[in-house]
LOLUM-648074 format. One record per residue (C-alpha): residue number from 1; residue in one letter; x, y, z. Coordinates in Angstrom, 3 decimals. Layout:
# residues N
{NUM "a" {X Y Z}},
...
# end
This chain:
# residues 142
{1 "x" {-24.626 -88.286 -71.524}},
{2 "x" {-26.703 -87.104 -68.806}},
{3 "x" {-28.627 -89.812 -66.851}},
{4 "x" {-32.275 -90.138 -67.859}},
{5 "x" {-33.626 -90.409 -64.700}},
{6 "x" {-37.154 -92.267 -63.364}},
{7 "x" {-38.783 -88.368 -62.407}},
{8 "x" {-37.818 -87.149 -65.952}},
{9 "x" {-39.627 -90.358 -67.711}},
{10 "x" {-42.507 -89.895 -65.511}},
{11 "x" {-42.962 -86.568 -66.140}},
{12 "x" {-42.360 -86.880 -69.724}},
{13 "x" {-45.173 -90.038 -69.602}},
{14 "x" {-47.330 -87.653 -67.275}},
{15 "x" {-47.605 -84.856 -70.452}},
{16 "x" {-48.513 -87.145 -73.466}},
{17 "x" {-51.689 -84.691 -73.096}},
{18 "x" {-49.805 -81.746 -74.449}},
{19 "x" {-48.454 -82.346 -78.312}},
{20 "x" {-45.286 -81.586 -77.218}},
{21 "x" {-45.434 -84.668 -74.885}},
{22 "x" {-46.475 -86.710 -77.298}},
{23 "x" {-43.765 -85.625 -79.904}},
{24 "x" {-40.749 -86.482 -77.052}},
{25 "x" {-42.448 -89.926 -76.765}},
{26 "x" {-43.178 -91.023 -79.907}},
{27 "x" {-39.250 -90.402 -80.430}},
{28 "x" {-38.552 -92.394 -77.532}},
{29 "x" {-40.441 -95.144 -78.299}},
{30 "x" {-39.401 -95.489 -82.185}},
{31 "x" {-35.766 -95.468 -79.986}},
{32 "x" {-36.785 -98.174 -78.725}},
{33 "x" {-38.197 -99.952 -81.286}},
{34 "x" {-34.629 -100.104 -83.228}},
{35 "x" {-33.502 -103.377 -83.545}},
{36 "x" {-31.257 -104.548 -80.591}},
{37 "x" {-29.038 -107.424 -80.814}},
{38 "x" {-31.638 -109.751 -81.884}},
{39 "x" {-32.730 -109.456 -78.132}},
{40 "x" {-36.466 -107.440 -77.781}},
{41 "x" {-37.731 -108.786 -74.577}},
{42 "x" {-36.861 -110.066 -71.077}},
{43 "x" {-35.827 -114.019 -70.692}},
{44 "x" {-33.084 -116.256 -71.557}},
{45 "x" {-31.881 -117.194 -74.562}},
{46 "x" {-30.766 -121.089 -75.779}},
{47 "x" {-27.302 -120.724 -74.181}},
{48 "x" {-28.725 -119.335 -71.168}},
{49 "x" {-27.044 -115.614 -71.310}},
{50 "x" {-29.478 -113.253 -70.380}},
{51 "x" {-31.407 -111.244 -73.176}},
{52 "x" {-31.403 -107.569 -72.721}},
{53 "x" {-35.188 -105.576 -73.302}},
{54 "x" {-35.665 -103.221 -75.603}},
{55 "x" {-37.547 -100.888 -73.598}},
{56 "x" {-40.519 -101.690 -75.643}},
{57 "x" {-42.510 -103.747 -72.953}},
{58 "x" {-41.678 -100.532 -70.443}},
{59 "x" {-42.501 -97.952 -72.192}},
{60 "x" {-45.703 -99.223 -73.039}},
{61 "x" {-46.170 -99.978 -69.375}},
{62 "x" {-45.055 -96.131 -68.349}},
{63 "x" {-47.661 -94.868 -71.351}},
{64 "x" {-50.847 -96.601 -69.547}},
{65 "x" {-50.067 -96.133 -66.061}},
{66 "x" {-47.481 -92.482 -66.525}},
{67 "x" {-48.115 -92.254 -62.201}},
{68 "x" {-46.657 -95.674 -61.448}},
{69 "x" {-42.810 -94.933 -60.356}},
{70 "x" {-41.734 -98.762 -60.359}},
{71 "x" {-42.569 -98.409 -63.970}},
{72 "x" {-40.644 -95.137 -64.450}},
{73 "x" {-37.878 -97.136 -63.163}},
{74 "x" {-37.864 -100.029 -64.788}},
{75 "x" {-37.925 -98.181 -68.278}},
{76 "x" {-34.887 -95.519 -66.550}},
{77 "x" {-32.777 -99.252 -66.076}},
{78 "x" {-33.724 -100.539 -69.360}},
{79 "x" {-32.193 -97.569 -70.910}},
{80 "x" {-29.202 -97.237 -69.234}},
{81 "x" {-28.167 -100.867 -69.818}},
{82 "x" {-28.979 -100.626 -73.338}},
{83 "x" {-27.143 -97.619 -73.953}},
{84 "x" {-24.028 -99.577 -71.810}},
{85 "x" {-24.254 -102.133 -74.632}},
{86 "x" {-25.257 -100.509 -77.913}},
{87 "x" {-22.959 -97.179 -78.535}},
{88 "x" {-25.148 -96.877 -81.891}},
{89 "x" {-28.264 -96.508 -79.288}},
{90 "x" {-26.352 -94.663 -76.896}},
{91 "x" {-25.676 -91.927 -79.304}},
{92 "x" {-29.294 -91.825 -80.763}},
{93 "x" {-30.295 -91.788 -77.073}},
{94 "x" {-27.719 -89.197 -76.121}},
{95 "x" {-29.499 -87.036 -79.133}},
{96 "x" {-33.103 -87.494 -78.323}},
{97 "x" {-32.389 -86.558 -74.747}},
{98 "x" {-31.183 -83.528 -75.655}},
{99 "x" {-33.923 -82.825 -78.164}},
{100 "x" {-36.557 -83.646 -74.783}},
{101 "x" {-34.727 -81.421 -72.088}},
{102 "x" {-34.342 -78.312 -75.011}},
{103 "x" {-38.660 -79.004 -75.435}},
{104 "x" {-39.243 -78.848 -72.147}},
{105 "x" {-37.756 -75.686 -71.261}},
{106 "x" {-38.766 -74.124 -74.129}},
{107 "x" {-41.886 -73.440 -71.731}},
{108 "x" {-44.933 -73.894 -73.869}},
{109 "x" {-48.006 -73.188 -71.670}},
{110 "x" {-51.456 -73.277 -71.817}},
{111 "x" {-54.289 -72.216 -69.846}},
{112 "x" {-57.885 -72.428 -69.321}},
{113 "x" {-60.330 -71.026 -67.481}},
{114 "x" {-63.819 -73.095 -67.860}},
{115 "x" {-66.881 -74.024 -65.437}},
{116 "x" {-68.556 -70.365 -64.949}},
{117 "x" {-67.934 -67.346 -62.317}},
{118 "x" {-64.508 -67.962 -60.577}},
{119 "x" {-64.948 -66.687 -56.317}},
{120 "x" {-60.888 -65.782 -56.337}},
{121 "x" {-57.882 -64.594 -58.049}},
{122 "x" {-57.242 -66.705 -61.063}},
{123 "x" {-53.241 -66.608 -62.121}},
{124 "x" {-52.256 -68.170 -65.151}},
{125 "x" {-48.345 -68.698 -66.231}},
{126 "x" {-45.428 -70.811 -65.380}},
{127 "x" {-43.399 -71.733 -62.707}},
{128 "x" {-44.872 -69.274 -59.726}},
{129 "x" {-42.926 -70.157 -56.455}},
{130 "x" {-43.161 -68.146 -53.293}},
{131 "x" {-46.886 -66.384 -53.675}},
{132 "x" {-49.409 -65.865 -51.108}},
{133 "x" {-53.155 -64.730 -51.667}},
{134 "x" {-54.328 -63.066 -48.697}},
{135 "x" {-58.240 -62.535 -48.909}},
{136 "x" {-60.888 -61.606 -46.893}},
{137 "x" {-64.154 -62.834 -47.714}},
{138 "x" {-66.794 -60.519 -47.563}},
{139 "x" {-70.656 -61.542 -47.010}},
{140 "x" {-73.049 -60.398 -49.092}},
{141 "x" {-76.279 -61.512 -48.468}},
{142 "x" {-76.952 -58.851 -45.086}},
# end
């Protein structure tokens, strides 16, 4: 399995605007809902071994603040050392990572053009790299 790294959560947090976005991370978080072990948040238990998270706690952090990377991070750990214990979750994991990367390059796009008279070149697409406008601004009030 690929890694799922911090970026890729927080990018994947960062587009719960589109419906596409939302789709990946409802998936992720009914993921992480599944029963683990008996163990669903951070501590100790009785004996003193460590309980693993579910991912629950840091998703939901992720969700309200998408821009926060410690947060990304936390939620990229959580994941890995669940999927280290739980093949079951691995696999599901394994499959809904593959599901998100094949979404997001499917390229869905969608653009807008609001607030009145635009004073420049509007472009609207995906992925430009490399362009330069150059423009002259002519006055017209002589």
């Amino acid at each position: 399995m690929d890694p799922i790294t911090a970026a890729a959560l927080a990018a994947l947090a960062g587009s719960l605007g589109s419906e596409a976005g939302r789709q990946v991370w409802q998936g992720l978080t009914a993921l992480v809902r599944r029963p683990f072990g008996g163990a669903s948040a951070q501590g100790t238990q009785d004996d003193g071994t460590l309980q693993v998270s579910s991912g629950e706690l840091e998703a939901a952090a992720l969700e309200r603040d998408p821009a926060n990377p410690m947060h990304a991070q936390a939620l990229a750990t959580c994941l890995g050392v669940r999927a280290a214990l739980d093949g079951e979750f691995r696999g599901l994991l394994n499959e809904w990572w593959q599901q998100a990367q094949a979404i997001s390059l499917r390229g869905d796009v969608q653009n807008s053009i609001s607030g009145g008279t635009q004073n420049g070149p509007v472009l609207q697409g995906r992925d430009f790299s490399n362009l330069t406008f150059n423009m002259t601004r002519t006055r017209t009030d002589r």
